[in-house]
N, C-alpha and C positions, 0 to 999 in steps of 0.2 A: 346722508349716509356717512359711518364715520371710518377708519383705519380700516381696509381688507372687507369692507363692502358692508361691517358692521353696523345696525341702525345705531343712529349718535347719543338714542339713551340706554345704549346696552349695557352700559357698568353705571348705569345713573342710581340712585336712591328712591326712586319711584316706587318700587316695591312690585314694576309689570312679571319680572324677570325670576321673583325666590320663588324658588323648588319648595313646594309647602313639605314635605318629609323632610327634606335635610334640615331647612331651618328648624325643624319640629326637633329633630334631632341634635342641634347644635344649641337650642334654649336646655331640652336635657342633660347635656354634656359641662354646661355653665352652671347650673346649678347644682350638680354632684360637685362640681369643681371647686364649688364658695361655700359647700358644705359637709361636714365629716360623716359624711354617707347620708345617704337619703332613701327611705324606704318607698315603694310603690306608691303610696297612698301618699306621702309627702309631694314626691313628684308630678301626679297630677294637680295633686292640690296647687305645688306652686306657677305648674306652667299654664293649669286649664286644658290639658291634652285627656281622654278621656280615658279609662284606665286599658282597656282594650286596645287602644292603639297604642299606650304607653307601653305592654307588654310585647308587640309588635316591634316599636323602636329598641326597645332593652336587649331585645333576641338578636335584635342587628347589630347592636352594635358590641353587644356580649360577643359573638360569632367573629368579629375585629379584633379582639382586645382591648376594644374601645374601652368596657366597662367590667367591672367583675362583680360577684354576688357574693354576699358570706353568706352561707349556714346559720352560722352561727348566731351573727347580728341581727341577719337578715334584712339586711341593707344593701344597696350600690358605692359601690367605690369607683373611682377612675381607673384604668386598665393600665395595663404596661402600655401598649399601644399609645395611647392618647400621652403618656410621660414620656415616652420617645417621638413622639411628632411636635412635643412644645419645647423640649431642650432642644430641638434642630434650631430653632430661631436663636434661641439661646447663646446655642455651641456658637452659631453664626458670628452673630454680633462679639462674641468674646474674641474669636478668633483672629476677628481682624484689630480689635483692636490691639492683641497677642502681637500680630503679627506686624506690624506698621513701623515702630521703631527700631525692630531689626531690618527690614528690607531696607528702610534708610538706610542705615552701617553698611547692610551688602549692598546696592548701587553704589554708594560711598568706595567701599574698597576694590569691585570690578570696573566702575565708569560707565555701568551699562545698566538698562534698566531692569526693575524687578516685580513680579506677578507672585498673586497669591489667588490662586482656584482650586474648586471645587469637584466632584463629577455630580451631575446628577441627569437621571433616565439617561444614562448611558452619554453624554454628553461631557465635554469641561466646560465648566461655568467659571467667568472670572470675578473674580469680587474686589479684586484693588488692585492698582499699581504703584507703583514710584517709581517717576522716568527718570531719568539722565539728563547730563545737559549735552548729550551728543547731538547735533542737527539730525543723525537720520536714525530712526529708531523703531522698535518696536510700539504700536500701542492697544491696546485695549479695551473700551468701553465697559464698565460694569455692566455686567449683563451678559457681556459675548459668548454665545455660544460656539464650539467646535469638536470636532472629530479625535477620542481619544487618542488614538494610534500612531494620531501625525503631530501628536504635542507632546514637548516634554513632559508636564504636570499631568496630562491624560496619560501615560506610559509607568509612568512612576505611582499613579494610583492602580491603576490597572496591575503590576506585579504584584501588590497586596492584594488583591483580589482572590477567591478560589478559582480553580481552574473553569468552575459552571457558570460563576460568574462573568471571566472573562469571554467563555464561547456563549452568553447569552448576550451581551451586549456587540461582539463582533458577528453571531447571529439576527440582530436586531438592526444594525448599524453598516455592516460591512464593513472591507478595507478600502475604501477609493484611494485611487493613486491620486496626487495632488503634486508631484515633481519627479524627479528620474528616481531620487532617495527615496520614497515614501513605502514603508514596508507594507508591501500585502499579500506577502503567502503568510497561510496561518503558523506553520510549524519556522518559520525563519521568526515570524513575531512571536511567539512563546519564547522563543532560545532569545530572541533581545530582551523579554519578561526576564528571565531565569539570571541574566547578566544585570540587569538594573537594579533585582532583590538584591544579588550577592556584593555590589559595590556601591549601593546606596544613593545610588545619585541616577538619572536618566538623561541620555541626550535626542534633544533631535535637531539632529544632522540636516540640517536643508530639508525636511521633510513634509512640512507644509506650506513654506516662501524659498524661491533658490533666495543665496545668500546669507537669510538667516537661521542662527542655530537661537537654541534654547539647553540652558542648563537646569535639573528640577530634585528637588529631593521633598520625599513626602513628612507629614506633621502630622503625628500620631493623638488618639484621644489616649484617657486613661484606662480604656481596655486594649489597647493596643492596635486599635483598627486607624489605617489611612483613612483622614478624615480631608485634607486638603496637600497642597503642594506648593510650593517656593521654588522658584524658578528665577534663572537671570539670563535675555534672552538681548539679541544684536547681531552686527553683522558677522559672518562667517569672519570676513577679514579680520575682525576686532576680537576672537573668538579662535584663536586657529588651535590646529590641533596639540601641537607643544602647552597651550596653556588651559589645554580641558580639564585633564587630573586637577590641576589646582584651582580650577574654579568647583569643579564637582565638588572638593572638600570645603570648601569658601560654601557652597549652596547648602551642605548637607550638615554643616556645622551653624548656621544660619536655622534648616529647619530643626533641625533638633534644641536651639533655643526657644525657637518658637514653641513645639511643643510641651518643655519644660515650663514654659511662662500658660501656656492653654490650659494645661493641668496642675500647675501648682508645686507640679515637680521642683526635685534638688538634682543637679546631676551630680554624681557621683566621680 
């Protein structure tokens, strides 16, 4: 048995484990994609799917956004959907690499270390760091998951959120307390939302480790949506309250580079 009880050839190449529709549906989705549209009779032709069923998978993944149909051509095209689920990998990879030689300069001029995450399913997700050379510090594993509400970068994405948003994942998620600081009445966390939009930066105060805080400002795409967060995170002591303001600005002049470099931008 392998990881959480899983048999040890569950993500093997065997072929025990593919979902015959999805894969059926992911050869469809590859070959619209390697070609400028492909009509019904193309697509069986090229996959061997029989046209019955291909009208089956078309309805599915038409119903997605997966795929669209012309009129006109009378062809498949690839969907918006499917263009917004392969730029994510995209956005990904650019971003950090956007983002790496600036958080250098910010640890550089805090002393402290710096994170660059994500949210995703209601979650913050970290995608990089750059530590410090302080002995005791923050760290992070790529990968790590945790609880929006008690991180800076989870807080600072969350105020760009809509309001349906925010009570679907604090509906989904809750507030767990996690130290004496940890906000969890809802209407005290909205009013720390409503203060993190207006000054651009988010803190969290001791709110998921005592001692340490987290400084975060978010990194916008070029439709203006929070797409990740910049944060510089250490001990409360290293961190005190006199030098918050000026780290906030130090974070949030930091993500707003980052952004400018993610999208191509010039600042002004």
């Amino acid at each position: 048995m392998g990881p959480r009880g899983r048999p040890a050839n569950a993500f093997s190449d065997s072929g025990q484990t593919v979902i015959v529709a999805l894969d059926r549906g992911m050869r469809v989705l590859e070959y619209i994609a390697s070609s400028n549209g492909a009509s019904l009779s193309d697509l069986a032709r090229a996959t061997g799917i029989p046209v019955a069923s291909m009208h089956r998978i078309l309805a599915t993944l038409k119903a997605s956004d997966m795929v669209e149909f012309s009129d006109t051509l009378q062809k498949w095209f690839i969907g918006t959907q499917a263009f917004r689920i392969g730029n994510a990998y995209l956005n990904r990879s650019n971003i950090v690499e956007a983002a790496r030689p600036i958080m250098r300069e910010l640890s550089e001029q805090t002393g402290e270390t710096c994170n660059l995450a994500v949210e995703n399913s209601g979650d913050v997700v970290f995608l990089c760091q750059v530590e410090s050379d302080n002995p005791i510090r923050v760290f992070f594993r790529t990968g790590t998951r945790g609880f929006m509400h008690a991180s800076g970068i989870g807080k600072t994405l969350m105020a760009h959120l809509s309001p349906a948003q925010v009570d679907g994942i604090v509906r989904t998620k809750g507030l767990p307390s996690f130290t004496p600081k940890t906000i969890v009445d809802i209407h005290a966390f909205r009013k720390e939302l409503d203060l993190i939009r207006e000054r651009g930066w988010a803190l969290d105060n001791e709110e998921r480790f005592v001692g340490m805080r987290c400084v975060a400002a978010p990194v916008f795409n070029s439709f203006g949506e929070a797409v990740a967060g910049v944060s510089v995170s250490g001990l409360a002591l290293r961190l005190p309250d006199d030098a918050i303001d000026r780290i906030g600005e130090l974070v949030k002049e930091a993500a707003q580079r980052v952004t400018d470099t993610f999208t191509g931008r010039i600042s002004e």
